[in-house]
mmCIF file of the C-alpha atoms, coordinates in Angstrom:
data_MODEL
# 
_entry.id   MODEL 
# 
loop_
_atom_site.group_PDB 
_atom_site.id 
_atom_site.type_symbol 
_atom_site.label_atom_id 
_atom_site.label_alt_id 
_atom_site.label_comp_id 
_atom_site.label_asym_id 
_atom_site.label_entity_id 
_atom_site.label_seq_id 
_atom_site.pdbx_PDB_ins_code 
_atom_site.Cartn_x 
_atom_site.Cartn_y 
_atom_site.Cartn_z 
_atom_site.occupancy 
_atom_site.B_iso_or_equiv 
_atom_site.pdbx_formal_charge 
_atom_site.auth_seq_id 
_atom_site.auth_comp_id 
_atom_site.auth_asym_id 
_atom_site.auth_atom_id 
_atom_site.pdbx_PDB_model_num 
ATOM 1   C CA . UNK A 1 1   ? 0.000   0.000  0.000  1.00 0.00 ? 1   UNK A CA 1 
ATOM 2   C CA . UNK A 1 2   ? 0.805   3.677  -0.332 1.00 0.00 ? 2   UNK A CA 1 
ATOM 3   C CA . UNK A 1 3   ? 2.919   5.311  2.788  1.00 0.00 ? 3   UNK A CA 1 
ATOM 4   C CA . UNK A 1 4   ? -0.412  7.705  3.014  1.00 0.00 ? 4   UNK A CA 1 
ATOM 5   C CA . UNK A 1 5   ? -3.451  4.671  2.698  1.00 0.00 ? 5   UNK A CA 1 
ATOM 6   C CA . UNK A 1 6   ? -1.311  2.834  5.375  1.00 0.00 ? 6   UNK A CA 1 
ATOM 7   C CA . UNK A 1 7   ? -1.242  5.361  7.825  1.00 0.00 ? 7   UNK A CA 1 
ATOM 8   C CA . UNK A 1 8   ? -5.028  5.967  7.353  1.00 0.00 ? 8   UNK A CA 1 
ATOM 9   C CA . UNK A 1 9   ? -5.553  2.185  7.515  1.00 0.00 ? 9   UNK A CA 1 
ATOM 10  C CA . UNK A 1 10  ? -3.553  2.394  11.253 1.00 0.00 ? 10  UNK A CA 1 
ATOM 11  C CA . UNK A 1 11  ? -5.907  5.212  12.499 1.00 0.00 ? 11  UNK A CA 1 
ATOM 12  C CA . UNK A 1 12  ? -8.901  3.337  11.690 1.00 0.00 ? 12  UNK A CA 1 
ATOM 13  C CA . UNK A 1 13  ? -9.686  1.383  14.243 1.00 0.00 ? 13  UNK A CA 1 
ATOM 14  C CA . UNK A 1 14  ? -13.058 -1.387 14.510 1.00 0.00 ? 14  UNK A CA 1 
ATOM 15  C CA . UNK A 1 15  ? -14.933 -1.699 17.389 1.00 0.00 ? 15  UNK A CA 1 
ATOM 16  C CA . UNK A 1 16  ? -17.593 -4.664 18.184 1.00 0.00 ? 16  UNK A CA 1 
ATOM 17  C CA . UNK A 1 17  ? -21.337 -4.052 19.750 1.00 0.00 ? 17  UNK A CA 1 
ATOM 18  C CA . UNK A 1 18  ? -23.500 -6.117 21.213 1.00 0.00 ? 18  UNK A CA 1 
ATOM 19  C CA . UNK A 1 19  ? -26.223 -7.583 18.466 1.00 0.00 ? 19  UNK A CA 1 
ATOM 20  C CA . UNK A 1 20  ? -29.009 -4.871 19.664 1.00 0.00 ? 20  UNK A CA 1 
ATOM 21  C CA . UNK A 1 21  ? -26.749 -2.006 19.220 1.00 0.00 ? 21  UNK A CA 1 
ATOM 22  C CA . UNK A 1 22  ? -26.066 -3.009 15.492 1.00 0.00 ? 22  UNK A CA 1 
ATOM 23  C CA . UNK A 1 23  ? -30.103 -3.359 14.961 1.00 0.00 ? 23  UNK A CA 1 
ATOM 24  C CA . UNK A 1 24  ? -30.793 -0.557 12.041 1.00 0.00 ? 24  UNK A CA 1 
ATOM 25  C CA . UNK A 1 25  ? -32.266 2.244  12.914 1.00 0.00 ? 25  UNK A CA 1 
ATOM 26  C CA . UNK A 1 26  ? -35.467 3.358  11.602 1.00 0.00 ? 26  UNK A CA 1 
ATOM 27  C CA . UNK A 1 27  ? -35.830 5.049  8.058  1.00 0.00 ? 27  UNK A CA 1 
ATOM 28  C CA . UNK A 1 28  ? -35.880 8.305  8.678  1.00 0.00 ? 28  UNK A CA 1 
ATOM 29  C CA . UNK A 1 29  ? -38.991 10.097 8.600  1.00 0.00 ? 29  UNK A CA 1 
ATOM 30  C CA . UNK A 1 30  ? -40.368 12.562 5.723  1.00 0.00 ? 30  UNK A CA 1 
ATOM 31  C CA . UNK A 1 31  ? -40.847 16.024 6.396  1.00 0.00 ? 31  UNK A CA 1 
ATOM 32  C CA . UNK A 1 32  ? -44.630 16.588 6.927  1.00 0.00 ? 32  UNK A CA 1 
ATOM 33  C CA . UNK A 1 33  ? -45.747 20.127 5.900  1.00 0.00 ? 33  UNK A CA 1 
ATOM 34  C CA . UNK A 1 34  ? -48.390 22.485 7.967  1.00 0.00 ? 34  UNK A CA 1 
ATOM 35  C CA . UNK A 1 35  ? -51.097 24.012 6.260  1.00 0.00 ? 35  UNK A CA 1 
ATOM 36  C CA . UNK A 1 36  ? -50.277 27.111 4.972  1.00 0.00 ? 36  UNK A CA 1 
ATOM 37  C CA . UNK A 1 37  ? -46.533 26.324 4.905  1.00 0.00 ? 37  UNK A CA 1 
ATOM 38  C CA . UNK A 1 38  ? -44.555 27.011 1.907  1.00 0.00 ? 38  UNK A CA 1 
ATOM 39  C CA . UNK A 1 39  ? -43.308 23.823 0.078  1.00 0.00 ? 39  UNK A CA 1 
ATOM 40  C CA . UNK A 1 40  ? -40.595 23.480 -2.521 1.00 0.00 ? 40  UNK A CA 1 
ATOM 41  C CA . UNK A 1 41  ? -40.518 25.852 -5.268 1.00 0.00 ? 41  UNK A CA 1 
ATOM 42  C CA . UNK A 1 42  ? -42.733 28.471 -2.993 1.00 0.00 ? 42  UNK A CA 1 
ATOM 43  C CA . UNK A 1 43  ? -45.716 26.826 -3.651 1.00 0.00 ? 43  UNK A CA 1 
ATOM 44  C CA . UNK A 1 44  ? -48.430 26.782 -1.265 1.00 0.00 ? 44  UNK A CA 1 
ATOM 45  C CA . UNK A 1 45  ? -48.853 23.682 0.972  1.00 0.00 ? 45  UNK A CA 1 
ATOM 46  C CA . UNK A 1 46  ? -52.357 24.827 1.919  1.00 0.00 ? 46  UNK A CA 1 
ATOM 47  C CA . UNK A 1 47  ? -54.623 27.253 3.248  1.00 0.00 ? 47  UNK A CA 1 
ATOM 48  C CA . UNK A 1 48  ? -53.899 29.510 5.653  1.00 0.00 ? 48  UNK A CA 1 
ATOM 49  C CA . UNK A 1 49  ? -57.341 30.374 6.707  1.00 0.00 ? 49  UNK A CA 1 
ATOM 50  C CA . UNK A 1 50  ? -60.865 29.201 5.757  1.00 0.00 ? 50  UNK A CA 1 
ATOM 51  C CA . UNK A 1 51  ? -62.345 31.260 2.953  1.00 0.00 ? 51  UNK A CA 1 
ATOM 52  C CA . UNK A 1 52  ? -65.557 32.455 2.898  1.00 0.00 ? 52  UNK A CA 1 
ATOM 53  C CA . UNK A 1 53  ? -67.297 30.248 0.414  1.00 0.00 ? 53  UNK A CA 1 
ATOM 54  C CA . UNK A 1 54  ? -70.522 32.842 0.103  1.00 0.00 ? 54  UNK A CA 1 
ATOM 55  C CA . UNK A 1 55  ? -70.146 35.721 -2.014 1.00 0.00 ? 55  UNK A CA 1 
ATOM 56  C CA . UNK A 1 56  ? -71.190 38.510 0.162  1.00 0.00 ? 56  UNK A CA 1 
ATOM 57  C CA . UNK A 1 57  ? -73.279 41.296 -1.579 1.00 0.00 ? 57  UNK A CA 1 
ATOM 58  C CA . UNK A 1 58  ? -71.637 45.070 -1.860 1.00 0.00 ? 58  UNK A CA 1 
ATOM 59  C CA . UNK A 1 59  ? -73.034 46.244 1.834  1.00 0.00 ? 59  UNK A CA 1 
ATOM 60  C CA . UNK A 1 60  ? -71.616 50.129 2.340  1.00 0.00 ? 60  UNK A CA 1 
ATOM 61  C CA . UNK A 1 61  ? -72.033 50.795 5.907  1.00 0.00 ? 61  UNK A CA 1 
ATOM 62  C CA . UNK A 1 62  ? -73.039 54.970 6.668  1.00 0.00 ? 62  UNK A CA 1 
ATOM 63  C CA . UNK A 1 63  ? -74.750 55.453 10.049 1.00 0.00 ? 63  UNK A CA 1 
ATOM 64  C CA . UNK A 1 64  ? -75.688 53.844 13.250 1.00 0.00 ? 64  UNK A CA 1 
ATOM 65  C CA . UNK A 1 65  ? -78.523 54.704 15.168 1.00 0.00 ? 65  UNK A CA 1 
ATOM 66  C CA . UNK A 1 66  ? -78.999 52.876 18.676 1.00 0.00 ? 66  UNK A CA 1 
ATOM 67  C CA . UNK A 1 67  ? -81.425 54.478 21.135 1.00 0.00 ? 67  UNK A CA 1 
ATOM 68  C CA . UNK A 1 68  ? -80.716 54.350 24.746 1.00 0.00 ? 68  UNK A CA 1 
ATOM 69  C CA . UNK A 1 69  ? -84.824 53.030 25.700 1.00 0.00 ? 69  UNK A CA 1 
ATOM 70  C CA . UNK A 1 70  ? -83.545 49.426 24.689 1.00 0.00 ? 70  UNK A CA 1 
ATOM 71  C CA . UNK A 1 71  ? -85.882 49.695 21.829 1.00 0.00 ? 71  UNK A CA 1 
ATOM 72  C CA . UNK A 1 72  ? -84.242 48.054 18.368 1.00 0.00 ? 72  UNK A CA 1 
ATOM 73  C CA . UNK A 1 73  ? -81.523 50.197 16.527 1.00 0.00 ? 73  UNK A CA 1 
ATOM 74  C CA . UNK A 1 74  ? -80.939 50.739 12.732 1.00 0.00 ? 74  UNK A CA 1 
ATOM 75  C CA . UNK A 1 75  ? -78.135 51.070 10.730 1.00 0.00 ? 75  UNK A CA 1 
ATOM 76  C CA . UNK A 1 76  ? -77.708 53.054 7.308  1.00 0.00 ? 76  UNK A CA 1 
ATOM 77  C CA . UNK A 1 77  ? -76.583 50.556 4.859  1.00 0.00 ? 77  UNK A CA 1 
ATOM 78  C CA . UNK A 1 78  ? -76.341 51.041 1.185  1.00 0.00 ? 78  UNK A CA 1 
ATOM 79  C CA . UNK A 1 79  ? -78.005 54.533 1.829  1.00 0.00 ? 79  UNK A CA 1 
ATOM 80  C CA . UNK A 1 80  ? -81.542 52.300 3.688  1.00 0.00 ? 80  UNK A CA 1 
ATOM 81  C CA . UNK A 1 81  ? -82.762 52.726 6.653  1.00 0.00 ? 81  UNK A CA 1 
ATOM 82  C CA . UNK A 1 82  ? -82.766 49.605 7.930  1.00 0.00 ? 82  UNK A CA 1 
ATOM 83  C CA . UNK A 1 83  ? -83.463 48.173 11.244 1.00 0.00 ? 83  UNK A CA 1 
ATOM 84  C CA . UNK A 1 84  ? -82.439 45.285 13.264 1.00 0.00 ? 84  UNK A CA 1 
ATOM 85  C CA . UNK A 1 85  ? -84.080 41.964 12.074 1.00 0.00 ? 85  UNK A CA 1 
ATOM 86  C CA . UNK A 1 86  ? -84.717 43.056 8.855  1.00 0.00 ? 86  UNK A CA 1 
ATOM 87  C CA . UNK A 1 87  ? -83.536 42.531 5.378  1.00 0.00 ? 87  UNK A CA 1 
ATOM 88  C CA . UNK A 1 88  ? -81.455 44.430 2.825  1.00 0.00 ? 88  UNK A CA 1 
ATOM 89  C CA . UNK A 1 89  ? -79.683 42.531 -0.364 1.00 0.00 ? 89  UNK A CA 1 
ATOM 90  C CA . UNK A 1 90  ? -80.177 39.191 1.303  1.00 0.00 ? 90  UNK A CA 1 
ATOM 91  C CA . UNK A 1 91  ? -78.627 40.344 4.193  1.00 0.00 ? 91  UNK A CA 1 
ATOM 92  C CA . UNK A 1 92  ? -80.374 39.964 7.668  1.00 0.00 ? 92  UNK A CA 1 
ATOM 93  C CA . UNK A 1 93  ? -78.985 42.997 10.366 1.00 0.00 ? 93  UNK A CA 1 
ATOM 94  C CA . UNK A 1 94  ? -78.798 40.932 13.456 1.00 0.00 ? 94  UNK A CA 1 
ATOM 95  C CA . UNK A 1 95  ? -77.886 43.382 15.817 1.00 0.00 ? 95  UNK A CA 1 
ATOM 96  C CA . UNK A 1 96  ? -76.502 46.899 16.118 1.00 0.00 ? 96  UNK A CA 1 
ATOM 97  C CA . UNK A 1 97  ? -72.958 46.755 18.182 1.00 0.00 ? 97  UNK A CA 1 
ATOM 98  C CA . UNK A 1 98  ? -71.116 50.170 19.695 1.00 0.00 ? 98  UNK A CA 1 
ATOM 99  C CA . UNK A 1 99  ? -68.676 50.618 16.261 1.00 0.00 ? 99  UNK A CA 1 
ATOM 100 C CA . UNK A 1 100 ? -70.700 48.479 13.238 1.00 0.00 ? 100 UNK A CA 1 
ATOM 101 C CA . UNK A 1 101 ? -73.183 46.568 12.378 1.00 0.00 ? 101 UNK A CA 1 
ATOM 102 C CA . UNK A 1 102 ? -73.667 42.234 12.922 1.00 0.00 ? 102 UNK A CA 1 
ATOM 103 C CA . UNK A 1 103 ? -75.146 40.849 9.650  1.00 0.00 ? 103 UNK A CA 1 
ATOM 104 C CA . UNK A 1 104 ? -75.999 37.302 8.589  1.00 0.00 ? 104 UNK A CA 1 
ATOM 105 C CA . UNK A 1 105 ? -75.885 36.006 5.047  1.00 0.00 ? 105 UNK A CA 1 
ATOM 106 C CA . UNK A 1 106 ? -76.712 32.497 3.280  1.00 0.00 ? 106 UNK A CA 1 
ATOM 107 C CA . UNK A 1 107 ? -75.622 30.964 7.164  1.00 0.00 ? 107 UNK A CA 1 
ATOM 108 C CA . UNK A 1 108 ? -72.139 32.952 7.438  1.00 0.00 ? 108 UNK A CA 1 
ATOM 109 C CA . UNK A 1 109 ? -71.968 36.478 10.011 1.00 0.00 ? 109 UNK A CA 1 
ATOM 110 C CA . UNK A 1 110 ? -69.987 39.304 9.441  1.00 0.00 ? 110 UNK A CA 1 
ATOM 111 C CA . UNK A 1 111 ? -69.449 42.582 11.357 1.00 0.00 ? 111 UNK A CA 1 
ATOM 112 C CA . UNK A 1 112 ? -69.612 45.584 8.770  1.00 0.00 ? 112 UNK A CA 1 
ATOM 113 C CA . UNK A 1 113 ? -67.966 48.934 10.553 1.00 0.00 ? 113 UNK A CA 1 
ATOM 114 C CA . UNK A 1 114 ? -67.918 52.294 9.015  1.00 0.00 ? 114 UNK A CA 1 
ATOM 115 C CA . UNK A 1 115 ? -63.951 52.187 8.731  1.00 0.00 ? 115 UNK A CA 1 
ATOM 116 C CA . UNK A 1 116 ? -64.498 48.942 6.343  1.00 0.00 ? 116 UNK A CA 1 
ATOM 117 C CA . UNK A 1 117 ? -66.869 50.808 4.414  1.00 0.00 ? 117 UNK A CA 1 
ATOM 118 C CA . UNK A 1 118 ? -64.556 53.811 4.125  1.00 0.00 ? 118 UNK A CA 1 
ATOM 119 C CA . UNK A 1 119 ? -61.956 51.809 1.917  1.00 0.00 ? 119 UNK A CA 1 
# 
């Protein structure tokens, strides 16, 4: 052998183990992504949040009105009066909160506030 691949062959040295401790070890595992995780190539590994699956008419949001009596409020929406428990576009107003407006449409609520309907 070569001066060089004999001295390597002296360093290397072989040590026995008991039969358990030569026992493979398990494959490793693959990596297992999270939703909304980036995979290879940037592409998305899911969603990130549930999406609204209704398509939500155009509600513009322009006044509140709550008395103090405890008597039903109103809110201005799309330029209607129109008051809690009723209708406009599909869209039931299910209660009148301190900055907006709860609505419920086709099973799915949303809160409409003036600053939404500003943009």
């Amino acid at each position: 052998l070569a001066p060089s691949l004999a001295k390597a062959k002296k360093s290397f040295s072989v040590e026995k183990s008991s039969p358990a401790a030569t026992a493979p070890s398990p494959a490793p595992q693959a990596e297992t992504s999270k939703p909304g995780e980036k995979g290879w190539f940037g592409f998305s590994l899911g969603k990130k949040k549930k999406e609204s699956k209704v398509r939500w008419p155009r509600l513009k949001l322009s006044g509140l009105g709550k008395p103090a009596s405890g008597e039903t409020g109103f809110a201005i929406i799309n330029g209607e009066q129109v008051d809690e428990g009723a209708e406009i576009d599909g869209a039931t107003l299910v209660e009148i909160l301190d900055q907006g407006a709860q609505l419920e449409y086709r099973g799915e609520t949303k809160i409409l506030s003036m600053e939404d309907s500003a943009r």
